[in-house]
C-alpha positions as CSV (number, residue, x, y, z in Angstrom):
1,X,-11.1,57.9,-18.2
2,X,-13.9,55.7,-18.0
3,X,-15.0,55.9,-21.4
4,X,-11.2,55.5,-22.3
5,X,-11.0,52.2,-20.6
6,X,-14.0,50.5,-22.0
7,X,-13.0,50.9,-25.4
8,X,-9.4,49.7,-24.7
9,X,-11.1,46.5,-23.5
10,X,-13.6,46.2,-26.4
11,X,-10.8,46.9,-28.6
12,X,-9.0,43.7,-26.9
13,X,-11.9,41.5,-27.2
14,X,-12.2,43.1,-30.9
15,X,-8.5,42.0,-31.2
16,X,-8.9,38.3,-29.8
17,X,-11.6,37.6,-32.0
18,X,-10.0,38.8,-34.9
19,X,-6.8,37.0,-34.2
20,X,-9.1,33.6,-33.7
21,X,-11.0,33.8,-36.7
22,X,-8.9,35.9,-39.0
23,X,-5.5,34.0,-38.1
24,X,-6.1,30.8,-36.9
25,X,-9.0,29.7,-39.2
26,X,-7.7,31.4,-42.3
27,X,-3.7,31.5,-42.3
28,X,-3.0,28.5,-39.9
29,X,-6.2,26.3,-40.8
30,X,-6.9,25.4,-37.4
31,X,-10.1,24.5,-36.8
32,X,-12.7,26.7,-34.4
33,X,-13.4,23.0,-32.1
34,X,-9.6,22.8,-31.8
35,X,-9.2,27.1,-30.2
36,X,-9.5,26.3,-26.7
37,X,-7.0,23.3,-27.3
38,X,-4.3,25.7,-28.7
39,X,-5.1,28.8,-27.1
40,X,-6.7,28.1,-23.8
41,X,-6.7,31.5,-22.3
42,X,-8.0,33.5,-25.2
43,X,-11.8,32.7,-25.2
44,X,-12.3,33.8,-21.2
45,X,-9.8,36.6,-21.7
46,X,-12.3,38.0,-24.6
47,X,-15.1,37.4,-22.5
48,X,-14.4,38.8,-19.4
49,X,-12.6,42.2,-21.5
50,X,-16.1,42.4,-23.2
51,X,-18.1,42.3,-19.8
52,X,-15.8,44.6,-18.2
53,X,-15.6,46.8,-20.8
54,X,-19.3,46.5,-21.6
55,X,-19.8,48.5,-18.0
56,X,-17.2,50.6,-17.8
């Protein structure tokens, strides 16, 4: 269950990241200074799924 968990969360981290790079910088041309402006929630959510999921 655990084990489960973690990678859920490193799969949503996995997720975020390919959603900010993938989609916003290649599809929607949005630059990587101007993330946090459009998406505000995405960068801590990533972080704290990776810690979180990093120890589970």
């Amino acid at each position: 269950m655990w084990f489960n968990s973690g990678v859920i969360l490193i799969g949503v981290n996995m997720g975020i990241g390919l959603f900010l790079i993938v989609y916003l910088s290649y599809f929607k041309k949005i630059s990587s200074d101007n993330w946090e402006r459009e998406y505000p929630a995405a960068i801590p959510v990533a972080s704290a799924a990776f810690v979180v999921g990093g120890i589970l």
